[in-house]
N, C-alpha and C positions, 0 to 999 in steps of 0.2 A: 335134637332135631330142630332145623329152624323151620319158625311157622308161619309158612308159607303156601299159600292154597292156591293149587295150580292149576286150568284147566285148557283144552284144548277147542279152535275154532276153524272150519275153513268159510273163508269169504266167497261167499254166493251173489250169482247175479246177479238178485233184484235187493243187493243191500249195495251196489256201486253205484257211480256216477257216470257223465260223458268220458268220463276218463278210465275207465275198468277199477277204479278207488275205492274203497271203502268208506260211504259216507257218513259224516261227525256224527249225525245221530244214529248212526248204527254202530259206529265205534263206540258212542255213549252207554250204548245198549248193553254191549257186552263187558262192559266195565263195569255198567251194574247189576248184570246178574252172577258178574264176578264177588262184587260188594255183597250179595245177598249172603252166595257161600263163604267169602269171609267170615258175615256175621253166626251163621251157622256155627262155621270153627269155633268162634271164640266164645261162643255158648249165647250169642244175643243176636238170634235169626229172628227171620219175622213171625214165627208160630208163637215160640216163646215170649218174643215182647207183647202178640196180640193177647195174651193171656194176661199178661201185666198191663192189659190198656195202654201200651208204648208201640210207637213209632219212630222209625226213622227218617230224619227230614234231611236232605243233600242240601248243606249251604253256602258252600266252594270247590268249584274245579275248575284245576289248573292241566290241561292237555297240551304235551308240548311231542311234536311230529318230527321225526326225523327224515322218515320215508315211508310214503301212505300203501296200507294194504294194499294188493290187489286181488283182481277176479281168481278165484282158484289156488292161494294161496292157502296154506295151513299156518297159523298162527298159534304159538302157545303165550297165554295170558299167565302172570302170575301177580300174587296181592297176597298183602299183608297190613295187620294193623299195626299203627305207629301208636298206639297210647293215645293220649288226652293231655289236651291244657285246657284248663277250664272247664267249659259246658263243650269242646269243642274236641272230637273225635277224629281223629287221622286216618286217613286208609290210604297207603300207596300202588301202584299197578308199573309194573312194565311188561312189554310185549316183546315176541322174539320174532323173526323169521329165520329158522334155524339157527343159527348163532348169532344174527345181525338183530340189538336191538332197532325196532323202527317207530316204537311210543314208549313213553316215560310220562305218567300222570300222576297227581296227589288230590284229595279230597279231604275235604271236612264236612262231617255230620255231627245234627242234637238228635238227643233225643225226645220226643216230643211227645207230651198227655194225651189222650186222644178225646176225653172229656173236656179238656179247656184249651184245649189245641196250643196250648205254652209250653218254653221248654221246661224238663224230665230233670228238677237236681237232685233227686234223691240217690239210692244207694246201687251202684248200675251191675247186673249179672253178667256183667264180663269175666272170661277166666284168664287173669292177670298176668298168668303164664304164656299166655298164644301171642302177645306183641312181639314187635321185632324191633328193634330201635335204627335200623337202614332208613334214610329219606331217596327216591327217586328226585321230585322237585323240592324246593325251597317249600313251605309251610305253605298251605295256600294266604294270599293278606287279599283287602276291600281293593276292588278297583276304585283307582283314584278319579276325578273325571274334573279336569282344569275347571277355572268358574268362568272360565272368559271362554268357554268351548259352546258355540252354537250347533245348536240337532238341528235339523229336518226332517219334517214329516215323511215316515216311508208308510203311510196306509195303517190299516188298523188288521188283528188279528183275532178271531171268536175260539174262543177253547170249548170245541166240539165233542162229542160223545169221543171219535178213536182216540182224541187228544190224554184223554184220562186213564187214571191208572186206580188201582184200588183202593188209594185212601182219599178219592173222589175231587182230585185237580190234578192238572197237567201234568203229565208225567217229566221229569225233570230230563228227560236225554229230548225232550222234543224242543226247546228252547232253540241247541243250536241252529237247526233248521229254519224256525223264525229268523233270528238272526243272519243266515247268511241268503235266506228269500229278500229280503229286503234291501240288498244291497246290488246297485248296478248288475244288468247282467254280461257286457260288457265287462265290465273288471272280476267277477270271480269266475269268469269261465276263460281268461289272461293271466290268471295268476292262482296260486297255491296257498290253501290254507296251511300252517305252518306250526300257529300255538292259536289256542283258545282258553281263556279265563271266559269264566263264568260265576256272578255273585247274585242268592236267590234272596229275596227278601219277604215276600206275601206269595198264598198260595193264589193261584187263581182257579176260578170253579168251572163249572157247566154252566156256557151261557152267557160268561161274562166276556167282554170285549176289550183289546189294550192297545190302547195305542202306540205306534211302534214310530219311534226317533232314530235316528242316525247320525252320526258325524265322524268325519276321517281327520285324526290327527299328523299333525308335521311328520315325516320318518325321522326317527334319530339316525345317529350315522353307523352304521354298518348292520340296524336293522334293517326288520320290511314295514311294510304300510302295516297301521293300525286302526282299525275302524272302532268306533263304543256303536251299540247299539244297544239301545232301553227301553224295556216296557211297560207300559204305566195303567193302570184301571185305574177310572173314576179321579186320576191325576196323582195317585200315588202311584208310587215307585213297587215294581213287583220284579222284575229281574234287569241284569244290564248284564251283556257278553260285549268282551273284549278280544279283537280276530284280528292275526295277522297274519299278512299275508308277503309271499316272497314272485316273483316273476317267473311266469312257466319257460324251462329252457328251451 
């Protein structure tokens, strides 16, 4: 049997957009609570790790859209583990709407101490059998960010009580939302999000404030627009999402 852990969504109301869509952070959403029963499967769920003082930290995702949810659509999610290189843990996802895939994502997760908040290399309670060796995308890699590339300030963002999640910072599907509030409103309600990379670096808490950079790179040719967007506390580096986008037809 291949292992594969499958479950079922329909897209409601108040998780779209002006367009009847299924917004990134709610597409995040259910990719991680796909990720959780993943971890379930393959025997390293959150109950389990919390008993081992382990955690899971999301340190790369790569979302790439083929054709966004809509309102009242039923979706089957399905995910699996890709194995490990290094400290770095593989989780793939694709989505259906009835036979048409319409997402294709991959992720990397550590696992993290929850005493010294560093990553977990000791000996991991995976059951080594539940991988599946299939890639959706390419490996998640760092987004790269030119050095000659000038941000602009887009405002600053407070990671507020909803913001949080139980290992008491930001919950990591709420990032995209950051990222594409920041961006002209004019341009993302003219064009289509399309792929989103996302690289997490520092957690950020209750309380603390980031300041939020922007900058839109050249289109290469027979891409779409690509915006970085980065967040910074205290002037270090806590996340950067990379968003592109295509022109609404």
């Amino acid at each position: 049997m291949i292992p594969v852990v499958k479950m079922q969504f329909k897209v409601l109301t108040y998780e779209t957009d002006i367009n009847w869509s299924l917004k990134p952070v709610f597409l995040q959403d259910h990719l991680q609570e796909a990720a959780y029963d993943g971890g379930d499967f393959c025997g390293a769920g959150y109950e389990k790790l919390k008993e081992q003082g382990l955690f899971w930290a999301l340190n790369r995702m790569h979302i790439k859209v083929y054709s966004w949810p809509k309102r009242g659509d039923t979706i089957d999610l399905h995910t699996w583990s890709r194995a490990h290189e290094g400290p770095l843990w593989h989780r793939n996802f694709r989505l259906f709407r009835g036979s048409e895939v319409v997402v294709e994502a991959t992720s990397a997760w550590t696992l993290i101490d929850m005493a010294s908040r560093s990553i977990f290399r000791g000996e991991s309670s995976f059951d080594e059998s539940r991988h599946y060796g299939e890639d959706t995308l390419p490996f998640c890699s760092k987004i790269v960010i030119p050095k000659t590339l000038e941000f602009a300030e887009a405002g600053t963002r407070q990671a507020l009580y909803s913001d949080l999640d139980p290992n008491g910072h930001v919950n990591n599907c709420i990032y995209p939302g950051w990222a594409i509030d920041a961006l002209p409103l004019e341009y993302v309600t003219s064009h289509e999000l399309s792929d989103v990379q996302i690289n997490y670096y520092r957690e950020i808490h209750a309380g603390e404030t980031a300041d939020i950079l922007t900058a839109m790179l050249p289109a290469a040719e027979g891409s779409g627009d690509v915006w970085l967007v980065q967040g910074l506390v205290n002037g270090a580096q806590s996340f950067t999402v990379r968003l592109e986008f295509i022109p609404k037809n």
